[in-house]
N, C-alpha and C positions, 0 to 999 in steps of 0.2 A: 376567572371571568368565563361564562357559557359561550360557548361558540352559537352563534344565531347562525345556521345552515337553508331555515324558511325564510330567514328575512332577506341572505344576500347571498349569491354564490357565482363564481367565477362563469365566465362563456366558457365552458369545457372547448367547444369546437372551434374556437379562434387559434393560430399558432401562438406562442407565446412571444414573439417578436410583435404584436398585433396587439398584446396587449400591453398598457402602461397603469403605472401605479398613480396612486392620488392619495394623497398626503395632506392631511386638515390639520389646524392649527388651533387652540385654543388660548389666543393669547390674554393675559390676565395683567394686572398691573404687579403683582406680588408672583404669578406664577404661569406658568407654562406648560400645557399638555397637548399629546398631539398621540395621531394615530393614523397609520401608513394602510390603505388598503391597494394589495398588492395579490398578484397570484400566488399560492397556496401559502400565507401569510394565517395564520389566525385572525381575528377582526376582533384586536383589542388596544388597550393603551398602548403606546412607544416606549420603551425604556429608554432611560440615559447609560451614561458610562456605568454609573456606577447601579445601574440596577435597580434605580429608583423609578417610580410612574407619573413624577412632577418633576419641572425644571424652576429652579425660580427663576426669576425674568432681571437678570444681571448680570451686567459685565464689566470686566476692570482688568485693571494690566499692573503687574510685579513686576516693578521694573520692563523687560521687554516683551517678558511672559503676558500672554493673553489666555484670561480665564471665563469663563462660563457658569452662571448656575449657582449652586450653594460655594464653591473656591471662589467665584467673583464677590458674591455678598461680603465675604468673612475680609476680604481684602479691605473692607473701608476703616476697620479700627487699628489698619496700619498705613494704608495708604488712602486714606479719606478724600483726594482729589482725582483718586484715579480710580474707583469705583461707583457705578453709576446702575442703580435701581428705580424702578416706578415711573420708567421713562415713559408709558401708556397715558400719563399724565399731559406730558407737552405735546404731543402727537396734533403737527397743525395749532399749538397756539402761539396768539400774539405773543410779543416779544412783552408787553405792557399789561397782558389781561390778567387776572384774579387768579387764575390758576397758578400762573407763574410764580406769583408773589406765595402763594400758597406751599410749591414746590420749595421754594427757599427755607422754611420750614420746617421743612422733616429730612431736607438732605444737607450732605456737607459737600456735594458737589457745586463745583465754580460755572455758572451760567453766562452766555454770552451771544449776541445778536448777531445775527445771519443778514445775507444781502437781501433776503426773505420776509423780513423783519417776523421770523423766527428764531426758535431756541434752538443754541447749540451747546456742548457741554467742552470744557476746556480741561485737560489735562495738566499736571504738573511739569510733564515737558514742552508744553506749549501746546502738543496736536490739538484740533477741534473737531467736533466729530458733531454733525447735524443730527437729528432725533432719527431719521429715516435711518442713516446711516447704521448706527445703535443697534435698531430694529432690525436691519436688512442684516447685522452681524450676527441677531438670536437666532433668525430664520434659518439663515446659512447654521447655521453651528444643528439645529433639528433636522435640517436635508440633507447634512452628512448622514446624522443619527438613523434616518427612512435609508439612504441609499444604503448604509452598510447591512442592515436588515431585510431590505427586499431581493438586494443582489444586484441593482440598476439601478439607471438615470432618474429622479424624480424631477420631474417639472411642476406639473399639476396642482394646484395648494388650493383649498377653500378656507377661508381662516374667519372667524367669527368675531364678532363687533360687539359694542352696546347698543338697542335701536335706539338711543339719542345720539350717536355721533351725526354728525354735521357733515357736508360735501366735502369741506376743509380734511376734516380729519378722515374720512376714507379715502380721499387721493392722496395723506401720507401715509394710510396702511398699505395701498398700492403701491405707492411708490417705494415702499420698503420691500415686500415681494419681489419688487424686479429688482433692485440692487440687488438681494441675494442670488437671483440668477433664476428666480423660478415663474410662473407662469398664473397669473392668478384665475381662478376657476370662477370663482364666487365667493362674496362677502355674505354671511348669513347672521341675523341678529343672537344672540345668545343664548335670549329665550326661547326663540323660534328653533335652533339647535335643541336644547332642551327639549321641545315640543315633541320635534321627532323621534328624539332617543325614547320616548313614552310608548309614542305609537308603535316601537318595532315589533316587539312584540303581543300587541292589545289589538284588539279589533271593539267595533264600539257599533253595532247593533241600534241603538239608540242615540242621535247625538246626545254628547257632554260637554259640561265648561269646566274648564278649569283655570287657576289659577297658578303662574310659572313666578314662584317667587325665590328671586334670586340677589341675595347678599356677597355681593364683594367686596373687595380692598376699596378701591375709589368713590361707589354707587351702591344703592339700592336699585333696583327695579322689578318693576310688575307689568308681567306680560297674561295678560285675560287670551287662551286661547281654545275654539269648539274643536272634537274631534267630531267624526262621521264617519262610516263604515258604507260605501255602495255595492251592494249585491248584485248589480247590475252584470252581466255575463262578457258585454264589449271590453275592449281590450284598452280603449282612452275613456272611457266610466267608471269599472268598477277600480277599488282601492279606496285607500283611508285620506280622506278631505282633511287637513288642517289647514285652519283660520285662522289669523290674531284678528284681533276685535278690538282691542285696548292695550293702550302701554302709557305706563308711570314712573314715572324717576324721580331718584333725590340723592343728588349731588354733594350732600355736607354729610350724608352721617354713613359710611363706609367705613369697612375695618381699620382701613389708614385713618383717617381719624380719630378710631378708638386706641390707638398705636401712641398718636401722640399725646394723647389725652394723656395717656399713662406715662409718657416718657417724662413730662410737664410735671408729672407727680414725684418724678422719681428725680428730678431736676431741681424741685425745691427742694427735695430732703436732701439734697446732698449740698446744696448752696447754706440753707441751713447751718447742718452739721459742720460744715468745713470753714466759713467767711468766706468763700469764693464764688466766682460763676465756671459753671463747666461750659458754660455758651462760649466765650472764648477756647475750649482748645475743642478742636477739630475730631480727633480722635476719641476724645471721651464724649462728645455726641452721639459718635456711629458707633462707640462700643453700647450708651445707655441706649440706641433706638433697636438691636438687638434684642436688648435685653428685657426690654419693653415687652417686643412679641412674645418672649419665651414666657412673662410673666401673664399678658392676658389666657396664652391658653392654658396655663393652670390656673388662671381662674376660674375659668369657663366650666371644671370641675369641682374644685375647693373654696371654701369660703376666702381662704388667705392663702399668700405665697411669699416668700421671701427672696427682693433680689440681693445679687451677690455679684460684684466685677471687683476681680483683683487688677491694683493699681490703675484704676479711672484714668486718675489724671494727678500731677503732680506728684505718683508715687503713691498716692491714697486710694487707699480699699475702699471698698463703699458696700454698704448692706443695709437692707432697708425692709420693713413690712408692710407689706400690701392688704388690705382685706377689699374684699367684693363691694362691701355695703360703700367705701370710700371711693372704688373706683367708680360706679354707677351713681355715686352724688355726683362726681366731677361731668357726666354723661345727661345729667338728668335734662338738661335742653334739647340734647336727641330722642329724646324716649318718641316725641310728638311725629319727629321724621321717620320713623321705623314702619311704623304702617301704614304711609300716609301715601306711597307708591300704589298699594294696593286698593286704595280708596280712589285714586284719578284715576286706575287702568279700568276698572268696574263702573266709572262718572262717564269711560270714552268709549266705553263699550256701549251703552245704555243697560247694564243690566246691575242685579243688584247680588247679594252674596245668596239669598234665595235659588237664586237661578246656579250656582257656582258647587260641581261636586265636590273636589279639593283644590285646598291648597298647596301648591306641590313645593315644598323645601328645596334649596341649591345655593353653593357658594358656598365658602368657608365658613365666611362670617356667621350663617342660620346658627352655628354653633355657639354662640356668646347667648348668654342667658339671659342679659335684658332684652336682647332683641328678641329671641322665642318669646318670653311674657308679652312682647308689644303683641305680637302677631297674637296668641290666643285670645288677648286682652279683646280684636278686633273680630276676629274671624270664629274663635270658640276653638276648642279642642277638638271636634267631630270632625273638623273644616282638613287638619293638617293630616299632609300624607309627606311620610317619610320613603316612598318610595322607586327614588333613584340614586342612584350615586350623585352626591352633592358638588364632587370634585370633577366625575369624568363624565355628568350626562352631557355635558356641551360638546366635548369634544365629540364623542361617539356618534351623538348624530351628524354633528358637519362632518364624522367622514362618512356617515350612510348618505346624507344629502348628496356629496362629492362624488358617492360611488355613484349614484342614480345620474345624475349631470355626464360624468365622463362614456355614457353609453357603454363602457367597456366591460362593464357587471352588470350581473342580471340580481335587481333587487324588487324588495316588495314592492307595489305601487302604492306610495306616498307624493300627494299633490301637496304642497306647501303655497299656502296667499299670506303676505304678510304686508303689512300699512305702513308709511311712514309719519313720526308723531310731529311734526312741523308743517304749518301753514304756510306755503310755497307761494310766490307772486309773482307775476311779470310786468315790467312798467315800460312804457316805451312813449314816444311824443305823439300827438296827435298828427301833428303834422312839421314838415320842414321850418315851414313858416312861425309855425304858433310853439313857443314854450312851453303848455299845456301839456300836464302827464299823466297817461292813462293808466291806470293801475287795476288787474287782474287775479283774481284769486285762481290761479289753476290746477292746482293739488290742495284741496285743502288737508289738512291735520286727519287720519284715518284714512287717505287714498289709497288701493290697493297697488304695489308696486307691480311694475309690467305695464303699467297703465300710458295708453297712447292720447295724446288730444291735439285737435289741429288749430290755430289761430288765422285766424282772416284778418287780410288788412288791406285798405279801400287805400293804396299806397302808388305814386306815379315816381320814387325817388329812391334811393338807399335808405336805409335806418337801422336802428339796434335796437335789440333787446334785452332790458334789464333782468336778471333774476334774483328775488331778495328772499330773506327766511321775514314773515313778517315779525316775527321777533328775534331779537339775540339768541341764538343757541345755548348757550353760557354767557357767564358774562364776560365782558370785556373782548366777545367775537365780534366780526362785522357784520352785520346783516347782509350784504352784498355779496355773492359769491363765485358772479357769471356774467359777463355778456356775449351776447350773441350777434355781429355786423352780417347785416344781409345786403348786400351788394349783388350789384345787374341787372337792378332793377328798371332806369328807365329803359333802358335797352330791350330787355325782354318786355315790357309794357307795348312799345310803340309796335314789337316782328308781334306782337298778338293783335293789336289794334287794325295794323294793316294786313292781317289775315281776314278783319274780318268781325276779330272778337266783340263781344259789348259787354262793358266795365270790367276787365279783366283784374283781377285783384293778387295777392299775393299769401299763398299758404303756406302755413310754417308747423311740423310737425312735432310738437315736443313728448317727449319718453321719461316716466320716470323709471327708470331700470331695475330690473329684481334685485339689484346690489345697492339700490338705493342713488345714482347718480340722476340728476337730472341733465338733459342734454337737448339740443335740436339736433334730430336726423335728419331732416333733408328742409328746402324751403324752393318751393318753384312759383311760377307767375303762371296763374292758371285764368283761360275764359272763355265762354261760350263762342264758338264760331258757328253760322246759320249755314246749313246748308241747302241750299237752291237746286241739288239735283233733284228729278225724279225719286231716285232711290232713297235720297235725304228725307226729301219729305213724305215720304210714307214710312219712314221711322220715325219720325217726328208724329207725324198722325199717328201709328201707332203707339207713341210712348218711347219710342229708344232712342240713345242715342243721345240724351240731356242727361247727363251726368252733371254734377253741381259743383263736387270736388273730387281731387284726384289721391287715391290711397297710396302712401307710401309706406312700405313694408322696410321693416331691417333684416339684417341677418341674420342667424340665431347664434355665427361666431361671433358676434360681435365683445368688444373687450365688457368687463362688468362697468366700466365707466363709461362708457360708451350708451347708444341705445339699445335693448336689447330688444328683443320677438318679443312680443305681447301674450302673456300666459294666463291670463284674468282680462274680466272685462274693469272698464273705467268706472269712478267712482259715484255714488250713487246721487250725490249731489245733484244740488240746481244747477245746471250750466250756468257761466256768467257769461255776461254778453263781449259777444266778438270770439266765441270758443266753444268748439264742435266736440263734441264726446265721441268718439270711435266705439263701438261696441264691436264683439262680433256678429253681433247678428245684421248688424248695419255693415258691416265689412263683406260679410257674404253678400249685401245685397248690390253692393258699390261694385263687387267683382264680374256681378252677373251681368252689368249695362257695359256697353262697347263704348270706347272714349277713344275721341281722334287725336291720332295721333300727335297733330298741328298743334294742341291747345293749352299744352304744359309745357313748358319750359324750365328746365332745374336752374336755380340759382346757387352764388358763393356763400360759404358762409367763414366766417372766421369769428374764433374764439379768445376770449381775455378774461383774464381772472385780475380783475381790479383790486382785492385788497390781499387775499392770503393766496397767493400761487402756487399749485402743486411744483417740485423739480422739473427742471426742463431736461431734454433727453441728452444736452450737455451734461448738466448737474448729473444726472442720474449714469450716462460712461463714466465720467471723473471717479464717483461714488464705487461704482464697480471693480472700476482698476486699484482704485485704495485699497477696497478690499480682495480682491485679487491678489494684490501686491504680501499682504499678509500673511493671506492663506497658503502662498507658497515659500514666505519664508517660512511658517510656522512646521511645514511640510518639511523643509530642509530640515530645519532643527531636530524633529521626529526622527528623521531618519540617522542624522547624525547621530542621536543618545540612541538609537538603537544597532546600531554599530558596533558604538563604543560597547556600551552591554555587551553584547552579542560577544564582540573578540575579548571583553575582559573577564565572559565564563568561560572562553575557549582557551583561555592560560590556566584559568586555575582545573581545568580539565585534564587539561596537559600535562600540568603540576602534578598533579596526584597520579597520573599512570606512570612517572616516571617516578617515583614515591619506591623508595627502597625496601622497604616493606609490602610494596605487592609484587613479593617473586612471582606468583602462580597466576600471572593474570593474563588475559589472550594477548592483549600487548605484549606482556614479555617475552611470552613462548612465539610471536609471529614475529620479534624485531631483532637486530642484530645488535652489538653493543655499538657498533659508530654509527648507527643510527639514533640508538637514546643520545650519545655524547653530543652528536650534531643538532639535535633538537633542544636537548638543555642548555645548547649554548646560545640557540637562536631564543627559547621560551627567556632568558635570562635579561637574553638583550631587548626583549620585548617589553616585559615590566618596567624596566629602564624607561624605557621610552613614551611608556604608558603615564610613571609619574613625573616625566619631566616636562612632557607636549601632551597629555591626553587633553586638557582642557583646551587646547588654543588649536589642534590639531582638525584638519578636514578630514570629510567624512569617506572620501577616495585613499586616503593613508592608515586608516583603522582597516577598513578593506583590504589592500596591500599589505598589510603589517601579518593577518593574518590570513591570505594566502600566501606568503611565504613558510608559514609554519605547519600548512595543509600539505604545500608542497612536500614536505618533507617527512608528512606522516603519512601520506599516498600511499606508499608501495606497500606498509603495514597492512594496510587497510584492503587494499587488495589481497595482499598471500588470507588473511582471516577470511573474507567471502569466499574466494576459491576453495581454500576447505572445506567452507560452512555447505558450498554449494556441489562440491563435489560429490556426495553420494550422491543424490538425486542426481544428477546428470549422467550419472555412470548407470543408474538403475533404471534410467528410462530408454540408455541407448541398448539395456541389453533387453529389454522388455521388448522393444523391434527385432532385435536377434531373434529371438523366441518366437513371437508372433511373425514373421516372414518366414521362417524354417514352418513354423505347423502350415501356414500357407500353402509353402509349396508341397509339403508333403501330400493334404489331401488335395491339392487340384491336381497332381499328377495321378493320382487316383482316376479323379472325377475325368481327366484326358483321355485315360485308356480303355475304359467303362464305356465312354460317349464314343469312341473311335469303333467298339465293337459293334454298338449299337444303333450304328450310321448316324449317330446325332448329333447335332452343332455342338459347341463347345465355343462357351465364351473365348478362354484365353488360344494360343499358339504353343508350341511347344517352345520358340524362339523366344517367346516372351518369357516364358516362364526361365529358361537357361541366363534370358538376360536378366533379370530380377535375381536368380539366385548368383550370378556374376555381382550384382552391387552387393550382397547379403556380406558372399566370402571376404568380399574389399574391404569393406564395415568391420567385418570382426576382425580381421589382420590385423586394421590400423588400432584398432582399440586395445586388442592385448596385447598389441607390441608397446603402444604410450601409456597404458595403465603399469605395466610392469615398470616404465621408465620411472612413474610420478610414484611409485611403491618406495625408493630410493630417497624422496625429496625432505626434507628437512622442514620444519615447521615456518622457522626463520628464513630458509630460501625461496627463489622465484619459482611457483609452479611449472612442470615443461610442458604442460598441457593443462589447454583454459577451458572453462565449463563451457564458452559461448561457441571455441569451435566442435566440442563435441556435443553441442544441440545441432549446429549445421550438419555437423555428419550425420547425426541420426535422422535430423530429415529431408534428408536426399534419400536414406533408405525409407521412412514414412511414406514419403510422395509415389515412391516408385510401388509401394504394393497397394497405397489405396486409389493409385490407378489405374490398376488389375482388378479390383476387388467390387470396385464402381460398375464395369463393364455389366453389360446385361445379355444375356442367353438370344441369339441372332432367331429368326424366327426360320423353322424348317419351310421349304416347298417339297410339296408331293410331286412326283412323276406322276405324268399321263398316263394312262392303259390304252392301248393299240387295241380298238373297238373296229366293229364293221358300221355302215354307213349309221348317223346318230341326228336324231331330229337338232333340228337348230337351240330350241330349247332346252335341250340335253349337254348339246355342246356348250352355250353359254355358261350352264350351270357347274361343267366342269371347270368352267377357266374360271370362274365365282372360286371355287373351291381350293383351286391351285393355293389363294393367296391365304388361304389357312393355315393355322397350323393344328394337325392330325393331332389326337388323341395319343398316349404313347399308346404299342400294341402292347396285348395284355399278356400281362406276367413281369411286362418290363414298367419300370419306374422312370417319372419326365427326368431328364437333366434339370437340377434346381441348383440356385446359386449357392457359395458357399460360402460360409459365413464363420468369421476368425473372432472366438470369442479373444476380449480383452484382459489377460490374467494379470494377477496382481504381482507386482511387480518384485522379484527374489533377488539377492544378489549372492551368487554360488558363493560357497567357503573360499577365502583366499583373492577375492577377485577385487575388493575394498580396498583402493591405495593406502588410503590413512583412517582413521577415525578422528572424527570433526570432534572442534573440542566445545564440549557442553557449556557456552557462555552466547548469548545476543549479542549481536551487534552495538546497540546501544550501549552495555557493557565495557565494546572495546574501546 
């Protein structure tokens, strides 16, 4: 993978506490990719444990083991109730809708209804575990994978969607994020990720279109999107403008689907062969849906393939031939759905394949060979570009998006506008009185998200407002997804009235947000009050001062489901009536009139999700501490088996140095014999114990077990370093020897020299008597314990330790390089006993005083002097022992 250096590169000048990682997500229904941008991190894929650059999107529990990834999948053809894959699926669906039913289908997982009247998934020991939950445990399980790779806290997550998910189903991808503990940044559509992984490196001179066509497990879809290049020199102008324009989906003919298709094939042949149903046993389902994938992607190369599962079911083999031409009959009613994505993004876009430079390939599935034929069938072979990674352009860009969002990296500038493909409505009553209901189109199908609009209502009471998708998102969703209660109303009505105001009415400012949520930010009772001063009305006669509506701005921290800052203008549509378009250029014009203070009043708002509820912040603590709960058993357990490990190679270490056959090993020669006797009685008693409580045994008593046998190997371990460290120690105290004797030899020189020739002289004579005073102490003490330690035995205690003869040596170190530091005092000249001297003569003398003179000539200045560093000898005879040629790790 190329490191892109132009397209993104760290704030060098922030401290590294300043700056935080951002961690994007590509989550997939079959798999899982993700990429941590972090300081001096590379800017590539995440590996998992094992090294791999995908996760599948699965998890399942052995018994109490909880597993992750390809260990989770492979769990279902043993434990089929406790392995759960393709959960992207139920993500926010009804307990009752199509999908559901669908999901029963290709898993052998057990389903079961939430107080949500969502899905949850039931274990074999009873637990239930909501879909959020699932998700919030994949997440977690990648935020370890970024934390142990960047070296810190990861919060930060952008994680990537389909642009057909629904409000439903992005408040359970959010609410999966926070279960896991982490922070969500932004939802970015897939394509629109794609989009950008293009531009990172491209610049585009000329706008282009292109075509983001992207095949996966669940879905097709088509994302029609322009680039642009601004050469414009400002700093919020120039950069590369992406667009979407059009997006198309279909929902039936996804890789899972061709999964089952084949599994369905492989299902007769063996019911067939056999007189049985494999539908009845549970295991030989999840073993043939396996088996399934492995078969389509040899097909996808080979004409035929042949599956093979020993002991399916019942104890019977099963093997079976597949050809391509068979499996593509069975497919042949998808052929139609294949490019038909491609055909509504280009119908929503208004443009036609004319206008389209390529077709940009992604997703696994582009790899299945009928569906390549559909697309050239449609598009022509000129049309297709094979060039991005089909598996990692999504992720890459949501984490270049991420990096740009998190302002903490300096990246290219890339503008992203992307639409949402749902016709949005708001309905509300006419009035108190009248059951009559007014129905709004306010985003329609292609709005650019960011988009602000504000609704007027000629209102004297409370009321709600409804928000519907004007169709089903899927099927068997609810159209209904929000309401909105605006309350305080007559109250703020009557303090405006009696201000003064005339028909003061009620504004309500709705957001569809970059992350796709729709929301009201604010809703106040806004109305003209007249003003009768002087000063009034010559704003009035000039034009100020009649402001119509009041702008209300969000924050730009705002959550992605929330309302965000407006980054695009609104959409280009017809207003429909009772509904203001916010532009900015209508913004800037709203900011520049002066509006009194008096004439806005904010009102309450409160929020209900009438048919599919996101978790409430109950749900979602409960959710946290389960898995909290978890993660620190799972944490115990780790550390327990690495314990155990840990003390049961430290026996069989043990074991073999006291192995009879290694006379000559530094063990032997540093340890006494009731030393080994005492340890092989304790190593003895430890296996014992290893096989009689190693399994039942806490992780404090593996500990203990084996510091009792450290203990006792301690003092080995010591007398070996001490010899090992003994010459060096000895060779650098005598290297100060050395170097403090040349010392003092030439500054007594340089003393007697500088005394004849009246000139300062760094040191003292005292000084120097007392520096060679520590020298003589130094070498006393050292020939007199080196000769001791000459005597000492390999096997016994040192009588001198390397760490206090580095202390002694430097106390003699300190003491001459703070003699050696000193600097040459600077001479004053005597005055000359002159006859009477102009005043300027005299000043210049005392100028001169604070000189220092030239030396006089012939003589040479006192200059400092300087003790070179020799290399370090160690005289004949002066080496207590010779250390014995073996490392440590040896011993």
């Amino acid at each position: 993978m190329l490191i892109l250096p132009l397209a993104v590169s760290l704030l060098s000048f922030l401290p590294h506490s300043a700056l935080a990682s951002v961690l994007a997500i590509d989550y997939g229904t079959d798999w899982i990719k993700a990429s941590v941008m972090s300081p001096g991190i590379p800017f590539d894929v995440l590996l998992n444990k094992d090294s791999k650059r995908k996760i599948q999107a699965s998890v399942g529990w052995k018994k109490t083991d909880r597993l992750f990834g390809t260990d989770g999948f492979n769990l279902a053809s043993r434990f089929p109730s406790d392995s759960f894959s393709s959960i992207k699926y139920l993500q926010a669906a009804p307990f009752d809708s199509d999908i559901v039913s669908y999901y029963t289908s290709i898993s052998t997982a057990e389903l079961v209804q939430t107080s949500r009247n969502t899905v949850a998934f039931k274990q074999s020991d009873g637990n239930e575990w909501s879909v959020e939950e699932l998700v919030g445990m994949q997440f977690s399980y990648v935020k370890q994978l970024a934390e142990s790779l960047a070296g810190e806290k990861v919060s930060d997550v952008v994680v990537t969607v389909p642009p057909f998910f629904s409000q439903y189903q992005r408040d359970a991808v959010v609410d999966a994020i926070e279960v896991a503990g982490l922070r969500t940044l932004a939802l970015i559509n897939d394509g629109t990720a794609v989009a950008v992984n293009y531009a990172m490196t491209r610049t585009f001179p000329t706008p282009e279109y292109h075509v983001i066509y992207d095949a996966g497990a669940s879905s097709i879809r088509a994302t029609v999107v322009s680039f642009s290049t601004s050469n414009a020199t400002g700093v919020h102008t120039s950069g590369t403008q992406i667009a979407v324009l059009g997006v198309g989906y279909d929902l039936a003919a996804g890789g899972t689907e061709l999964d089952r298709r084949l599994r369905e094939m492989l299902i007769e042949a063996f019911n067939t062969k056999n007189n049985k149903d494999i539908r009845e046993d549970k295991r030989g389902m999840a073993k043939l849906w396996k088996e399934a994938g492995r078969i389509k992607a040899i097909l996808s190369a080979n004409i035929d393939a042949t599956a093979t599962v020993e002991s399916l079911a019942w104890d019977i083999d099963f093997k079976s031939k597949i050809t391509r031409a068979s499996f593509e009959t069975a497919c042949e009613d998808l052929k139609d759905h294949f490019a038909r994505p491609i055909e509504d993004a280009l119908r929503n876009a208004g443009l036609t394949l004319d206008n389209i430079t390529s077709v940009i390939l992604t997703g696994g599935s582009t790899r299945t060979p009928m569906i390549q034929a559909a697309i050239r069938a449609t598009v022509g072979d000129e049309k297709i570009a094979l060039n991005v990674n089909a598996d990692e352009a999504a992720v890459l860009g949501a984490a270049f998006h991420g990096a740009g969002l998190s302002r903490q990296f300096k990246t290219k500038n890339i503008k992203v506008t992307d639409i949402t493909p749902f016709d949005i409505q708001a309905s509300y009553l006419a009035t108190a009185s009248t059951p009559r209901t007014i129905t709004t189109l306010i985003f329609p199908a292609g709005s650019k998200v960011g988009t602000k609009k504000i609704l007027t209502f000629k209102r004297k009471d409370d009321f709600v407002i409804n928000f519907d998708y004007k169709t089903a998102p899927a099927p068997g969703f609810p159209t209904r997804f929000l309401e909105v209660g605006i309350t305080g109303v007559a109250e703020a009505i009557a303090n405006l009235t009696e201000l003064g105001a005339t028909e003061p009415v009620v504004k309500a400012t709705l957001v569809l947000s970059e992350s796709g949520f729709v929301s009201v930010s604010s809703a106040v009772a806004f109305g003209e009050i007249k003003d009768d001063s002087i000063a009034g009305k010559l704003k009035g006669f000039f034009g100020a001062g009649n402001t119509a509506e009041a702008e209300v701005t969000t924050p730009e921290s705002a959550p992605p489901r929330d309302a965000e800052s407006s980054s695009s203008s609104s959409s280009a549509s017809a207003t429909p009536s009772g509904v203001t378009n916010s532009t900015p250029e209508k913004e800037k014009e709203e900011k520049k009139k002066a509006t009194p203070k008096d004439n806005t009043i904010t009102l309450n708002t409160t929020v209900v999700f009438p048919t599919i509820p996101p978790m409430t912040v109950e749900h979602k603590k409960n959710a946290r501490s389960r898995l909290r709960a978890i993660d620190l058993d799972e944490a115990a357990v780790a550390r327990k088996e690495e314990a155990r490990n840990t003390f049961e190679g430290y026996l069989y270490r043990m074991r073999d140095l006291l192995d009879e056959e290694n006379r000559d090993t530094p063990f032997k020669q540093c340890s006494q014999e009731a030393e080994r006797k005492a340890i092989a009685v304790k190593l003895d008693e430890s296996f014992a114990w290893l096989h009689d409580k190693g399994d039942v045994a806490e992780t404090s008593q593996f500990l203990d077990k084996r510091n009792a046998l450290e203990t006792l190997e301690r003092p080995i371990v010591h007398r070996y370093k001490e010899i090992e460290a003994f010459p060096q120690a000895l060779n650098n105290s005598q290297m100060w020897n050395w170097s403090t004797r040349l010392f003092l030899q030439e500054a007594r020189e340089n003393l007697t020299a500088e005394a004849a020739a009246d000139l300062p002289s760094k040191w003292t004579k005292e000084e120097l008597d007392g520096l060679e005073k520590t020298l003589k102490e130094h070498e006393t003490w050292l020939n007199e314990w080196v000769e001791k330690q000459k005597a000492v035995q390999p096997n016994d205690d040192p009588v001198i330790e390397t760490t206090e003869m580095r202390a002694r040596a430097k106390v003699l170190e300190t003491a001459l390089a703070k003699l050696l530091k000193r600097r040459v005092p600077k001479t004053v000249k005597k005055k000359t006993t002159t006859s009477e001297a102009e005043p300027t003569s005299t000043a210049a003398s005392e100028g001169a005083a604070e000189e220092t003179p030239a030396a006089p000539a012939g003589e040479e200045k006192a200059e400092e002097t300087i003790i070179p560093t020799p290399t370090p000898v160690v005289p004949e005879g002066e080496q207590a022992q010779v250390p014995l040629q073996t490392t440590h790790d040896e011993l």
